[in-house]
N, C-alpha and C positions, 0 to 999 in steps of 0.2 A: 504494500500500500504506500503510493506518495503523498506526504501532508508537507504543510508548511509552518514554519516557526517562527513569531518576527520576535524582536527583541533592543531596546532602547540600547543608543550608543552615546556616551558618555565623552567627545572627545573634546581635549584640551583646546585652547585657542589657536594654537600655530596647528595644531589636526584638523579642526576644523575649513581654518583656510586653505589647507591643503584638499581637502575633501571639496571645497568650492571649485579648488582648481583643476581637479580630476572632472568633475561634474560638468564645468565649462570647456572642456577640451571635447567630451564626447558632445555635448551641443551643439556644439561648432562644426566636429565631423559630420553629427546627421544633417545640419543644415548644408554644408558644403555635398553630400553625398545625393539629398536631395536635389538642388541647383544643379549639380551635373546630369542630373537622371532628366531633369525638364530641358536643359537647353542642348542637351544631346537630342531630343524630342521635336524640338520647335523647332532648332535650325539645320538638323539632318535627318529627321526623321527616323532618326535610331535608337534602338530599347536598349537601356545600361541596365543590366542584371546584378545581382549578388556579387558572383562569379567576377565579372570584370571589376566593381569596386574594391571586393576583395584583395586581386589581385595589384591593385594600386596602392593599395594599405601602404607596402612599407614605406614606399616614395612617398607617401603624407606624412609617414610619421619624423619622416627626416627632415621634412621641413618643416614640419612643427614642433616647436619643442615639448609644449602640454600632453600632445600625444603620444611623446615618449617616455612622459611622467604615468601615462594608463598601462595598465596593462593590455598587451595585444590582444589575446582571448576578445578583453572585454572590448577592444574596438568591432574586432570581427562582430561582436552581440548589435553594435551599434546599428551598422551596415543589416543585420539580420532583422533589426526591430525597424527599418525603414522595408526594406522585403518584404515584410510581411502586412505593414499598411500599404505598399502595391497589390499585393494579391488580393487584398480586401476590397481595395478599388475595385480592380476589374472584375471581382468575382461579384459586386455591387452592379456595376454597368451588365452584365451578363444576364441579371437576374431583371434589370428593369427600374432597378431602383434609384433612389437620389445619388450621386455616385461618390460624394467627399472626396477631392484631389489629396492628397497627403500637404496637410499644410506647413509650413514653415515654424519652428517651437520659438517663442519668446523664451530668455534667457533661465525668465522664473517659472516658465511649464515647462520644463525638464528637470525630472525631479530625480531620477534614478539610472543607477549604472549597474548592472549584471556582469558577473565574473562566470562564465557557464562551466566551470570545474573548482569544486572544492579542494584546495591548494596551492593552482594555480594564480599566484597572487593573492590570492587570502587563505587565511588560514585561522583556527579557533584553538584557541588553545586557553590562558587561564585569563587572558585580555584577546582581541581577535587583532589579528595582523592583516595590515592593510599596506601593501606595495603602494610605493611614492609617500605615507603618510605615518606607520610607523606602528606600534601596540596601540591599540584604541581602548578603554575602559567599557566593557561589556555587560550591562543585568543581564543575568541569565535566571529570569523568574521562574524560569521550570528546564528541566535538562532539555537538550535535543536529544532528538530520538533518530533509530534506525542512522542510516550513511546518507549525511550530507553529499548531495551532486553541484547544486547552484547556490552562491549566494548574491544576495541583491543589496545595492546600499539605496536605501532613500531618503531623502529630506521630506519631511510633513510638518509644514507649520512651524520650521526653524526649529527642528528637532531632527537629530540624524536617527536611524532605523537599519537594523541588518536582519535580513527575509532568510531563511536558511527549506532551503529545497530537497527533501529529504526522500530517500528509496528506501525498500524497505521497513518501512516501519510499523511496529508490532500493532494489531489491534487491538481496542481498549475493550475492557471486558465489563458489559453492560449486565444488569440482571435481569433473571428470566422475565419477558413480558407475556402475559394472557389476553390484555386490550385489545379495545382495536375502538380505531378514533375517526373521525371528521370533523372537518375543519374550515370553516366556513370564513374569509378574511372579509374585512370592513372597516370603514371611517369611525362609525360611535365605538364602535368595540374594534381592539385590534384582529381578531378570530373570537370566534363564538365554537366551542364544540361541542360535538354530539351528547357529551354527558351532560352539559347546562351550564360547561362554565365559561363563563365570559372574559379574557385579557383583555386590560383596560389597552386603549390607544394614548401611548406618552404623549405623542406629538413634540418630539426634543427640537424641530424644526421649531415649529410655531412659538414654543415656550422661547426662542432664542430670537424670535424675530423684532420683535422691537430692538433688543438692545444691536443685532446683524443691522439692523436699518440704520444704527447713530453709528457704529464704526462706516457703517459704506457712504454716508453724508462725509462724515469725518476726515475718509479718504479722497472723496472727490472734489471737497473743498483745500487741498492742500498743493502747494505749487509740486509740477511735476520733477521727480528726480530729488526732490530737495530729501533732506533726514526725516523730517517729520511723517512726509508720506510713506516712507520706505516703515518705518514705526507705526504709521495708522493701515497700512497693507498687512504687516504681521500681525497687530490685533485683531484684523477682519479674518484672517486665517486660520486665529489659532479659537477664534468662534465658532467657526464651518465644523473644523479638526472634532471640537470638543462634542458638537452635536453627531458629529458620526461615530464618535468614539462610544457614545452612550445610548443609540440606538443597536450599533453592531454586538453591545456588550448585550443589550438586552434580548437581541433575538438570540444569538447563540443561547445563554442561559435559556429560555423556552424551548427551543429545539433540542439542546438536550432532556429534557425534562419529559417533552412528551413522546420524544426517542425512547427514552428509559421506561417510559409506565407503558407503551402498547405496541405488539405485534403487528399490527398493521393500521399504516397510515392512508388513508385519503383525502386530495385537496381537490380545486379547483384548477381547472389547468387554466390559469387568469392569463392573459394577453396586458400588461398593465401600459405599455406604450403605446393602444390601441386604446384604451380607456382614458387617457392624458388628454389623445387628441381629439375625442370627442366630448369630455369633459366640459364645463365653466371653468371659468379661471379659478376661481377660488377652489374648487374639489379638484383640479390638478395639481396645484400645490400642495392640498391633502394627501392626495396619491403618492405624490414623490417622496412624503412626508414619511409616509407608511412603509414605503420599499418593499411591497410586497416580494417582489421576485428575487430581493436580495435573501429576502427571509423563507421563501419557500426552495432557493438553493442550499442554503445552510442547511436548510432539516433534509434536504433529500442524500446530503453528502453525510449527514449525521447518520441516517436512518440505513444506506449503504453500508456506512461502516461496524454498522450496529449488528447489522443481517435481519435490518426488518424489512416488510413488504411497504411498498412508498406508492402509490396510486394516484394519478393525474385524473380525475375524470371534466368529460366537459362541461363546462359551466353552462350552460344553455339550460333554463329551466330549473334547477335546482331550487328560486326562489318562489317560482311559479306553479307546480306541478306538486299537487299534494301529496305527501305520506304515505296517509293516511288509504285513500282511494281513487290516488292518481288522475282528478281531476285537472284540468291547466286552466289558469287566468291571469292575468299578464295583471303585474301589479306594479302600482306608479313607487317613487322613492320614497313617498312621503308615506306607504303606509308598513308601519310599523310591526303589524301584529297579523298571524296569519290565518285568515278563518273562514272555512269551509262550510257547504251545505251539509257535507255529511258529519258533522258537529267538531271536526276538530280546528281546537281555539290554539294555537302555539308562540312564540315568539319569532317574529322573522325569520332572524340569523339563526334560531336553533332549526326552526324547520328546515332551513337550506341546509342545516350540518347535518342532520339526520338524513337528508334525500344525498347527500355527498358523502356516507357512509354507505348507503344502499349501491350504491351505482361502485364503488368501491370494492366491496365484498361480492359485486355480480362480474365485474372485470377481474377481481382474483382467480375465482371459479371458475371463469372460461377460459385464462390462459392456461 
């Protein structure tokens, strides 16, 4: 099994600069890697591949000196993580869709460098070593596990970060489950399940938006470039940071939780960027708020690693389609409570978590 591991990096002030300067060398690669890949396009009408940038590597790096501060490895990553938003491209254009050129990174949206072999250039040991930068001071709040392959360095929010990508790693040993659940997600309740119980919706977004709104005033009134704004940019940052930090904390805690109590899960198979766009403005900001899809991939990778049964079914009708006696009546948002001629009275979200359990357990059975 491969998991990943991040872990706070603590490093000194002359580390740090140096870490800027690693990080700014591979920017500048991908931007330069990019530029050639377009005006070999427009002015000869010829595709630059992987392969050929690859192959130019050294000759950059002799003329740059930053990039002989990186590790090669991780230039090659660089060149590969441009590659790979080409193929996105065109495999976008293939399909029909919006096509997103591979844009050009601003200095401060490139946040991370990947070393694709554990040792090469980094290495862990009782501080983590870091080629061009030196022993870095590492929390290690829970071991790594299984054999490091890749590690990643990133900055978030003017905090360094090292990702450790690990093979092999042992599974965690869950206790026996007899459950079996549905799970109905929504705006007033975060998930409604089939047993009756309701997770509140934190809303870490919302609860953060007023004070997100006086730092992005704060920053947009300040002269550009100057100290102040580079200081009122970090504060807006380490706001964003802090609300994803404490919605991500909370889903995982949940996904484990109803990982552990039941044998077989059923959800929605929600389309949530299809419901954005068709949304009001106000409930797409809820939507985004909620993440559902971040939160129904945690528990499905939870629920894999667990060896439980995990069940997408389709949302079509679930809120609609009674229980009870399979009636269907299409019901508006505003009504809250779900009630039948043939006398059953239920709560919305519990009815859909129960028809989302049935449709669950009939897709188990017939695979």
């Amino acid at each position: 099994m491969r998991r990943s591991f991040k872990y706070r990096l603590y490093p000194a002030k002359a580390q740090a600069r140096a870490l800027e300067t690693l990080l700014d060398g591979a920017h500048d690669l991908y931007n330069a890697a990019l530029e050639q890949r377009r005006d070999a396009w427009r002015g000869h009408g010829r595709s630059v591949g992987y392969l050929d940038q690859a192959a130019e590597l050294k000759e950059a790096r002799d003329a740059d000196a930053r990039l002989c501060l990186l590790n090669y490895s991780a230039c090659q990553d660089v060149l590969r993580r441009l590659h790979k938003a080409f193929d996105a491209f065109f495999r976008r254009v293939k399909k029909g869709e919006a096509p997103g050129y591979p844009r050009f990174r601003a200095r401060d949206r490139y946040d991370s460098i990947t070393f694709p072999s554990h040792g090469d250039g980094v290495r862990l040991g009782k501080r983590l070593y870091i080629q061009s930068v030196g022993d870095v001071k590492v929390k290690l709040h829970r071991p790594v596990e299984g054999r490091p392959k890749t590690v990643t360095l990133k900055r978030e929010a003017g905090k360094w970060y090292a990702i450790f990508s690990c093979d092999d790693v042992p599974a965690r040993n869950y206790p026996l489950a007899t459950g079996e659940v549905g799970i109905d997600m929504g705006l007033e309740s975060f998930a409604t399940l089939s047993t009756g119980e309701k997770v509140e919706n934190a809303r870490w977004y919302r609860k953060t938006e007023k004070r997100l709104a006086e730092a992005q005033r704060k920053l947009t009134s300040e002269q550009k470039k100057s100290k102040r704004r580079r200081k009122a940019k970090a504060r807006l940052a380490r706001l964003h940071a802090k609300a994803a930090n404490q919605r991500s904390d909370f889903q995982h805690k949940l996904a484990k939780r109803i990982v552990s109590e039941n044998k077989l899960i059923a959800v929605e198979d929600l389309k949530p960027s299809e419901m954005v766009s068709d949304a009001r403005r106000g409930m797409a900001k809820s939507i985004h708020d909620a993440a559902w899809a971040a939160f129904l991939a945690i528990l499905g990778a939870k629920a894999e690693e667990a060896a439980r049964r995990f069940v997408r079914v389709p949302a079509a009708g679930t809120s609609s389609t009674c229980f009870n006696c399979g009636e269907y009546r299409k019901k508006e948002l505003c009504e809250r409570t779900h009630s039948c001629p043939c006398g059953l009275m239920l709560d919305r979200d519990l009815h859909a978590s129960l028809n989302i359990l049935r449709l669950g357990r009939s897709l188990r059975d017939s695979a």
